[in-house]
MOPAC internal coordinates of N, CA, C and O (Angstrom, degrees):
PM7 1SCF
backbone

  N    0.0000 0     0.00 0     0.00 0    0    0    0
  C    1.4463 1     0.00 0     0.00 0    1    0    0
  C    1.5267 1   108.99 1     0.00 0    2    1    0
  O    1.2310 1   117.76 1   -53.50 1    3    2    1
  N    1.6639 1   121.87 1   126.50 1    3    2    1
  C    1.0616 1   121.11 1   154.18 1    5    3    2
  C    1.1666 1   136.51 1   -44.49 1    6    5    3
  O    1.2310 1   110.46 1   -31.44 1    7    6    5
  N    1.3345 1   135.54 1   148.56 1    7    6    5
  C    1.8604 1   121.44 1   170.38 1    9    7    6
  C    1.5608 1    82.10 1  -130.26 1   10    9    7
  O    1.2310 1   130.86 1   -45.70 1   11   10    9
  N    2.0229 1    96.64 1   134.30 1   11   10    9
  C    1.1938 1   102.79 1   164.58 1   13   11   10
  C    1.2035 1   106.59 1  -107.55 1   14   13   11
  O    1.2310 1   102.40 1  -169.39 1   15   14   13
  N    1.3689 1   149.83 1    10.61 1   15   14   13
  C    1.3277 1   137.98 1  -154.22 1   17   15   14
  C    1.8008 1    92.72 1  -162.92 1   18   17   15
  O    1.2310 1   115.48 1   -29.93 1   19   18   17
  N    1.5629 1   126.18 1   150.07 1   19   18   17
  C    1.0944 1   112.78 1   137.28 1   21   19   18
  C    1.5984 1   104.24 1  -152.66 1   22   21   19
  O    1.2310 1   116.50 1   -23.57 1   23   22   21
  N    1.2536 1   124.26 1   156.43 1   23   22   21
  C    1.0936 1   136.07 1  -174.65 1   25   23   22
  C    1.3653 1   117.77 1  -106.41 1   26   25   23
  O    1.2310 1   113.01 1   -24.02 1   27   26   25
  N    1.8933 1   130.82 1   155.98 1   27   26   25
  C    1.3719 1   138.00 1   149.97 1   29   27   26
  C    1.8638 1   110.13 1   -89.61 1   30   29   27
  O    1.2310 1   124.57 1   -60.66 1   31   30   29
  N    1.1206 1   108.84 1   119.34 1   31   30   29
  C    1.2330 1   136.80 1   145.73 1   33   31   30
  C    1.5356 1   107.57 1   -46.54 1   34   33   31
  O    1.2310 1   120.96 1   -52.85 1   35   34   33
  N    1.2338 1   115.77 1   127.15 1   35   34   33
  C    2.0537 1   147.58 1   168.45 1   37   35   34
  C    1.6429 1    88.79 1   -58.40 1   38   37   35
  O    1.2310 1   125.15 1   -53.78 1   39   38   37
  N    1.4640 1   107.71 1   126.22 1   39   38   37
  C    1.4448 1   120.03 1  -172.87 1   41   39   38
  C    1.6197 1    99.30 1   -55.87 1   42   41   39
  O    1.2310 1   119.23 1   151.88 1   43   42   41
  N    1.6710 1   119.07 1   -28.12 1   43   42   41
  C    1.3285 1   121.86 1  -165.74 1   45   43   42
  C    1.3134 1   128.11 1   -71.04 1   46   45   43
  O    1.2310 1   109.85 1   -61.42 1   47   46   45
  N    0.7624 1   136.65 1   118.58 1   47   46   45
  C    1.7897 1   138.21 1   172.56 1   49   47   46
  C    1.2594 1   115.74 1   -13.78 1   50   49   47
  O    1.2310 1   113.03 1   -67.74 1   51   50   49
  N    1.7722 1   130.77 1   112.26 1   51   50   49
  C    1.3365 1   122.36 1   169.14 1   53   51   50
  C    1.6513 1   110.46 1   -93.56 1   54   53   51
  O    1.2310 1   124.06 1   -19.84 1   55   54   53
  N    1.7281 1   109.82 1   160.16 1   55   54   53
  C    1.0113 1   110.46 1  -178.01 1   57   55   54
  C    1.5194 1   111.49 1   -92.68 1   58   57   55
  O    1.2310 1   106.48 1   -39.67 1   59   58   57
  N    1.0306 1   142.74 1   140.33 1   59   58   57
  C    1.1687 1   133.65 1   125.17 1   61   59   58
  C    1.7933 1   130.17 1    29.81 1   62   61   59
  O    1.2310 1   106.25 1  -106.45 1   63   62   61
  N    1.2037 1   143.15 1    73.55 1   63   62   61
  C    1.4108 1   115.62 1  -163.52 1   65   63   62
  C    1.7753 1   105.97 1    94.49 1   66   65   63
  O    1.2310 1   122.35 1   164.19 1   67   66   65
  N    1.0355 1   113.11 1   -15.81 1   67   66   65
  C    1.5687 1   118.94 1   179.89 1   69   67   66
  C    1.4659 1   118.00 1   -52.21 1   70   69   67
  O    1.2310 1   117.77 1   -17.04 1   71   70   69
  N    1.2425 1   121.86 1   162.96 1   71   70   69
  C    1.5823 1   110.78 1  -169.19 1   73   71   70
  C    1.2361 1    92.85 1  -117.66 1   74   73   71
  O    1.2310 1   126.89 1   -43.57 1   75   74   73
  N    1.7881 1   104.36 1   136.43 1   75   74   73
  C    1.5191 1   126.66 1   154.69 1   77   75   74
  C    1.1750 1   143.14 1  -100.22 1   78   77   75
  O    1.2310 1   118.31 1   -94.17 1   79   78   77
  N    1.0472 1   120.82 1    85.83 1   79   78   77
  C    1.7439 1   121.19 1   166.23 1   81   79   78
  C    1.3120 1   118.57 1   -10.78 1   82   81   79
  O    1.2310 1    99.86 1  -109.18 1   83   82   81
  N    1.2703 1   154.01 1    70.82 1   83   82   81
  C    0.9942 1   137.54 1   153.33 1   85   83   82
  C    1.7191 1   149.90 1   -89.55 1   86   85   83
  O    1.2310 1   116.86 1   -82.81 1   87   86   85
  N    1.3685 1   123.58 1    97.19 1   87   86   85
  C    1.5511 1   124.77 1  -155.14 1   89   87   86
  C    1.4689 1   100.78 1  -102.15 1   90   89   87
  O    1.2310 1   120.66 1   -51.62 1   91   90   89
  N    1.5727 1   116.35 1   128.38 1   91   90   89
  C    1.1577 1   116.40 1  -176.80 1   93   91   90
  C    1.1657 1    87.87 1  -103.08 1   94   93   91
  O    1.2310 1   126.45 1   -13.61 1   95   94   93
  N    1.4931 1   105.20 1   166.39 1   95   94   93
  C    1.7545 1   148.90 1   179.19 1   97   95   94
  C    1.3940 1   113.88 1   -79.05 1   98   97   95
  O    1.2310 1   134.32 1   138.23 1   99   98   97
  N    1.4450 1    89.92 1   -41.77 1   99   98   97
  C    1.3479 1    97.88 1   174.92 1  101   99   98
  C    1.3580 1   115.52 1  -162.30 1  102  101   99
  O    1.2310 1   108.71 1   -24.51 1  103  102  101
  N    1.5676 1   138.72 1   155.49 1  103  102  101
  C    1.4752 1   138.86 1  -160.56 1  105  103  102
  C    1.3827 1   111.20 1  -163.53 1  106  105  103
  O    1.2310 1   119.43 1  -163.97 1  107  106  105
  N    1.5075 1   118.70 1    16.03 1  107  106  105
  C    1.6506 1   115.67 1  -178.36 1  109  107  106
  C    1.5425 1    89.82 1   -80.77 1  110  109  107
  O    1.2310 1   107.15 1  -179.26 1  111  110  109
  N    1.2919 1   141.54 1     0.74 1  111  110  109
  C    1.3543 1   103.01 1   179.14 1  113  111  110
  C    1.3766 1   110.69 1  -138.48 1  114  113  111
  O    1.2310 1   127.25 1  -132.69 1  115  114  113
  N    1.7485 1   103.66 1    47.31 1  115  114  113
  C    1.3722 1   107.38 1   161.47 1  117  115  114
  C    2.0944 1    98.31 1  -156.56 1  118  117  115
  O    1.2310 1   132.95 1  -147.20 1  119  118  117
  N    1.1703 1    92.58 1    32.80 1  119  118  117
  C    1.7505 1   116.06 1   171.56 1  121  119  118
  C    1.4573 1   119.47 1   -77.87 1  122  121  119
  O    1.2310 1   128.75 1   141.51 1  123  122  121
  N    1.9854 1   100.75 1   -38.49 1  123  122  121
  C    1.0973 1    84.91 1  -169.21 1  125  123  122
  C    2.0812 1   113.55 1   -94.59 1  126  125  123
  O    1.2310 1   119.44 1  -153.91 1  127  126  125
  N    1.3736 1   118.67 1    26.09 1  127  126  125
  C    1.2454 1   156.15 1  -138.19 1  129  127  126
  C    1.6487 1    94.59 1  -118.78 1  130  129  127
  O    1.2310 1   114.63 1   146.74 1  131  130  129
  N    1.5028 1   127.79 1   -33.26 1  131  130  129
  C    1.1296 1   108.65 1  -163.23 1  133  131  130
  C    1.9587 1   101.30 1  -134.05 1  134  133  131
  O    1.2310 1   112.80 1   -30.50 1  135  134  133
  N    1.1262 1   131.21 1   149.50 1  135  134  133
  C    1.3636 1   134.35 1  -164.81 1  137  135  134
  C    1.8033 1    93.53 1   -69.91 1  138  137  135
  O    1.2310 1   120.16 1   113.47 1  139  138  137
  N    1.1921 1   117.31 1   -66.53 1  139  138  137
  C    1.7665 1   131.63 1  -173.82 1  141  139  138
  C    1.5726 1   101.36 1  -109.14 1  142  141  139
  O    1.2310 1   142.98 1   -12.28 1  143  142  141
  N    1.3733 1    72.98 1   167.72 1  143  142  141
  C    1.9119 1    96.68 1   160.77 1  145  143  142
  C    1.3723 1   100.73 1  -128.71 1  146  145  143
  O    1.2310 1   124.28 1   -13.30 1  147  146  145
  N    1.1915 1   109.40 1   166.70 1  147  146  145
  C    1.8528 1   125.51 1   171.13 1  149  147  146
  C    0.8144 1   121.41 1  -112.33 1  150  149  147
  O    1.2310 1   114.81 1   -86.31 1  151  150  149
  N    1.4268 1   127.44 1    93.69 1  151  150  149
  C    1.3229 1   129.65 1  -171.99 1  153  151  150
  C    1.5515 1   123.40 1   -70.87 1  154  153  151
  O    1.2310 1   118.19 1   -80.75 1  155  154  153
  N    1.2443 1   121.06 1    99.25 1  155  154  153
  C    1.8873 1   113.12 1   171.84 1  157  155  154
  C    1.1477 1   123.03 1  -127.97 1  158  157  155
  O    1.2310 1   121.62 1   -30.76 1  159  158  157
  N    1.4948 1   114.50 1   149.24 1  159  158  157
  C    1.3782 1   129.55 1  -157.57 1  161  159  158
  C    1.6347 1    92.61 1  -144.76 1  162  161  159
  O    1.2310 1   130.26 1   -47.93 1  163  162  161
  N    1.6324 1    97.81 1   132.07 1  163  162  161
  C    1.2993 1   102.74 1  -179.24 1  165  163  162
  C    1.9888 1   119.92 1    65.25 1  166  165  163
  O    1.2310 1   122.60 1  -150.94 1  167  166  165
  N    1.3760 1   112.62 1    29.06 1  167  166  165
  C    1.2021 1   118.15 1  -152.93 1  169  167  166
  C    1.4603 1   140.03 1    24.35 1  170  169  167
  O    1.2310 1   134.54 1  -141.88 1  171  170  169
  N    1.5900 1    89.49 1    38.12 1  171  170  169
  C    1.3861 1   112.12 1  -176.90 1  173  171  170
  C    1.4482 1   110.52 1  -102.33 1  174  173  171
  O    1.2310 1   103.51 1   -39.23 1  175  174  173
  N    1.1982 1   147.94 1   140.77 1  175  174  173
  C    1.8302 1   127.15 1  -177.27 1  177  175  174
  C    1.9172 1    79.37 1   -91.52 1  178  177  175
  O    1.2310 1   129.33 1   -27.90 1  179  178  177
  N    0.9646 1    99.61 1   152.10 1  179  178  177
  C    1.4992 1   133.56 1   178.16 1  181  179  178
  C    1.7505 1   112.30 1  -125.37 1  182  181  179
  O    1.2310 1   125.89 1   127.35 1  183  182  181
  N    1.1086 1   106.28 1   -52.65 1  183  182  181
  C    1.8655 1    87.01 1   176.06 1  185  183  182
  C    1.7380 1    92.67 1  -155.98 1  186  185  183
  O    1.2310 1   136.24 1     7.48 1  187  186  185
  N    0.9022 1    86.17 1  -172.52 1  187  186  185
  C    2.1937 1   107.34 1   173.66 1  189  187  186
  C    1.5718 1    96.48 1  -132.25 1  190  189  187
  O    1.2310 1   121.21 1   -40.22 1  191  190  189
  N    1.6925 1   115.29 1   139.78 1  191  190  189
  C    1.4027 1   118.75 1   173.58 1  193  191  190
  C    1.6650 1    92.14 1  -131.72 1  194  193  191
  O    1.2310 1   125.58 1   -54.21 1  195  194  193
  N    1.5377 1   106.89 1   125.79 1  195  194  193
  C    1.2431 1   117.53 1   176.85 1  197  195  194
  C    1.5166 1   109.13 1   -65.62 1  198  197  195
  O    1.2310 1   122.06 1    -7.13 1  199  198  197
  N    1.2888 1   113.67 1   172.87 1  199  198  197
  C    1.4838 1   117.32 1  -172.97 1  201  199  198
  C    1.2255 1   117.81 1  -130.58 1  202  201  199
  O    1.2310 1   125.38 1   -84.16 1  203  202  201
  N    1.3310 1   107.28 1    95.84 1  203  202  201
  C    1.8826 1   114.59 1  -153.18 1  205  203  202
  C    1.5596 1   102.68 1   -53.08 1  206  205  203
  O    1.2310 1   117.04 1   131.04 1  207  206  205
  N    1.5519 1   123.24 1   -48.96 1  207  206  205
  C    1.4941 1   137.87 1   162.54 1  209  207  206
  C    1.6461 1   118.52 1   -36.90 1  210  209  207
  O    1.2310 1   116.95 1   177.16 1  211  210  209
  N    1.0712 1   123.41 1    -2.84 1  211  210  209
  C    1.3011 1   116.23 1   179.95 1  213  211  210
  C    2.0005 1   108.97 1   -63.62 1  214  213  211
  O    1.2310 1   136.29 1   -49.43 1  215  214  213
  N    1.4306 1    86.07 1   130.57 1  215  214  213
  C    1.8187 1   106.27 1   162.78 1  217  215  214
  C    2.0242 1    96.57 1    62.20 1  218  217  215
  O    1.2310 1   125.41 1  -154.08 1  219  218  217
  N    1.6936 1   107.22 1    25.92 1  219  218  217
  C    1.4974 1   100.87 1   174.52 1  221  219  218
  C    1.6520 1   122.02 1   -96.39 1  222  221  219
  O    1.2310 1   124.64 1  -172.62 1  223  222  221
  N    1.5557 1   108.70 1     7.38 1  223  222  221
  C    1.3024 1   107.79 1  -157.45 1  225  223  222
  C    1.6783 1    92.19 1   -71.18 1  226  225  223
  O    1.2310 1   122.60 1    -6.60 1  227  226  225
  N    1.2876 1   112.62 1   173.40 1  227  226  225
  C    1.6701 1   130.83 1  -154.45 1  229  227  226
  C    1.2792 1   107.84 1  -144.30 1  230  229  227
  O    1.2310 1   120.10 1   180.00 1  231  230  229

């Protein structure tokens, strides 16, 4: 298996259930995989944008 990405972990103890930030680099090729996205700004969700590409891969 390839790894395109890897990350450092906060020296601090996570909990269990804890929340992760995660921003991909890139996502055209697991877009067409999900109905929406969740849009948030300011860790606020702000809208959902459907995903016209859903279930089109060939």
């Amino acid at each position: 298996m390839k790894t395109h990405k890897s990350i450092e972990i906060a020296k601090r103890q996570m909990d269990l259930l804890s929340r992760v930030r995660i921003i991909p680099n890139y996502a055209c090729t697991v877009m067409n995989l999900f109905s929406k996205v969740v849009v948030a700004q300011g860790g606020e969700v702000v809208g959902e944008w459907a995903v016209d590409a859903r279930g089109r891969v060939q």
